[in-house]
N, C-alpha and C positions, 0 to 999 in steps of 0.2 A: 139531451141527456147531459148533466152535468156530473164530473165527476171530482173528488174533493183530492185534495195533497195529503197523499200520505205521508204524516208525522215521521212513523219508523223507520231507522236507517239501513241502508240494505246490508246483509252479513260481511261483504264486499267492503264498504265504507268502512265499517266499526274494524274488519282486519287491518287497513290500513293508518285507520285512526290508532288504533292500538300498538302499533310498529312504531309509529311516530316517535306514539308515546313512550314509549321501552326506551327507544334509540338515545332520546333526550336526555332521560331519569338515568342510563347506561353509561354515558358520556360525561357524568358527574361524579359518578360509583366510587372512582379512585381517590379524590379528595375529600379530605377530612381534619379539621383542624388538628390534630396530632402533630401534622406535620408540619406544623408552622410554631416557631419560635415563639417565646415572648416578643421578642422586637419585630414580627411579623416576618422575621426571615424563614424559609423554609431550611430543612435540616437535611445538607448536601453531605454529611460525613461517609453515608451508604455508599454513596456513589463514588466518592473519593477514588480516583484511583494515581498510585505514584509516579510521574512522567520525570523520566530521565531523559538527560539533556546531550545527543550524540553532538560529537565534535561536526561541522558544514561537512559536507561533498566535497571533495577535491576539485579543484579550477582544472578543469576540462582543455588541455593544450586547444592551440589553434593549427586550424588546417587551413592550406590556400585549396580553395574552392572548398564546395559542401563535398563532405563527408558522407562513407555511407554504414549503413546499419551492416556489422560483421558477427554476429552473438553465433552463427553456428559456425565458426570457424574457430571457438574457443571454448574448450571442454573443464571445468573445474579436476581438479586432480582431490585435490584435497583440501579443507577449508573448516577447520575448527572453529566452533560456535560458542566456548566459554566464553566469560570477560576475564577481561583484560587483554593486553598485547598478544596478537597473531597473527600468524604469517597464511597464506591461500597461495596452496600449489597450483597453478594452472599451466596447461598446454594448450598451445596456437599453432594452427594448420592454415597457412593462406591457400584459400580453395581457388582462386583465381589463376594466370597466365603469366601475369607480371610480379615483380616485386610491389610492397605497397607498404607504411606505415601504419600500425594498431595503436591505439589507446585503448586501454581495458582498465575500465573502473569493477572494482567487485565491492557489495553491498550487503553488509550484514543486516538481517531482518526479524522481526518476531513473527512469528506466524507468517499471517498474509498485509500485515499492516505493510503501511507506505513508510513510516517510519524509520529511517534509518540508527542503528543502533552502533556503525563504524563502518568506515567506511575506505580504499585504499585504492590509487593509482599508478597503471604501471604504462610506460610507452615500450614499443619494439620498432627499431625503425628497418625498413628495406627488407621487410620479412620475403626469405626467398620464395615461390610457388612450390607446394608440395611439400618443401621441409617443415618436422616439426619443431618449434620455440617452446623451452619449457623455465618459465616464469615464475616469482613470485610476487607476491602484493602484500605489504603491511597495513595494520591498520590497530587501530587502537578500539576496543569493542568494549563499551558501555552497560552493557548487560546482556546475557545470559542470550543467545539468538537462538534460532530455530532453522534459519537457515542462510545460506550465500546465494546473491543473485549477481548478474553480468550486464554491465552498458557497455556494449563494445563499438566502435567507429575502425574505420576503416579509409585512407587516404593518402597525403601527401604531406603530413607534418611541416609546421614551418620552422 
């Protein structure tokens, strides 16, 4: 008994041929000569967006030996988000037994960007156990932030 090939492809096939085919034709969808310049440049104005230029991070003091992460032993009090020049109330509690030295940097932000928008450092040296420090930090703020965040260390200042 012989039996012949069938031509027809199975409904199986033709779905997956046709997915293919979508995905392909799909993946082109968005271009269009429109948006290409005469000089073959594409037209990035939409996208444009204005990037303001904060002043660097402050130089981070040196400590003899590593230093450690202290961010819950220092509560913001207060920290104004306009531009221009301002000041961030903060209080420090060394949670330890000893005395110790802080660096507290506070970082103004926009949103949740990485982007620093100003930025101000402050040291406390020999902060007592259990007493509270109540600090402030300048900083000169670039535009408009959304909020203050804290790099705090904790150590032996040199």
């Amino acid at each position: 008994m012989t039996t012949s090939p069938n031509p027809a492809i199975s409904p199986k096939k033709a779905l997956s041929i046709l997915t293919c085919a979508l995905l392909a034709v799909g993946s082109f969808a968005g271009c269009t000569k429109d948006d290409e310049k005469a000089d073959g440049a594409t037209d990035k104005s939409a996208a444009a967006v204005p990037t303001v230029t904060a002043p660097p991070l402050p130089k981070e003091p040196t400590f003899k030996g590593d230093p450690v992460g202290a961010v819950a032993d220092v509560k913001i009090v207060d920290c104004p988000t306009e531009k221009g020049e301002q000041t961030a109330k903060i209080a420090l509690t060394n949670s330890t037994k000893k005395a110790r030295d802080y660096a507290v940097m506070v970082i103004w932000l926009k949103n949740d960007s990485g982007t620093p928008l100003g930025s101000g450092l402050v040291t406390s040296k020999a902060a007592a156990p259990g007493k509270k420090v109540d600090l402030t930090v300048k900083a000169k703020v670039v535009d408009k932030a959304d909020r203050c965040v804290l790099n705090v260390k904790a150590g032996t200042l040199k």
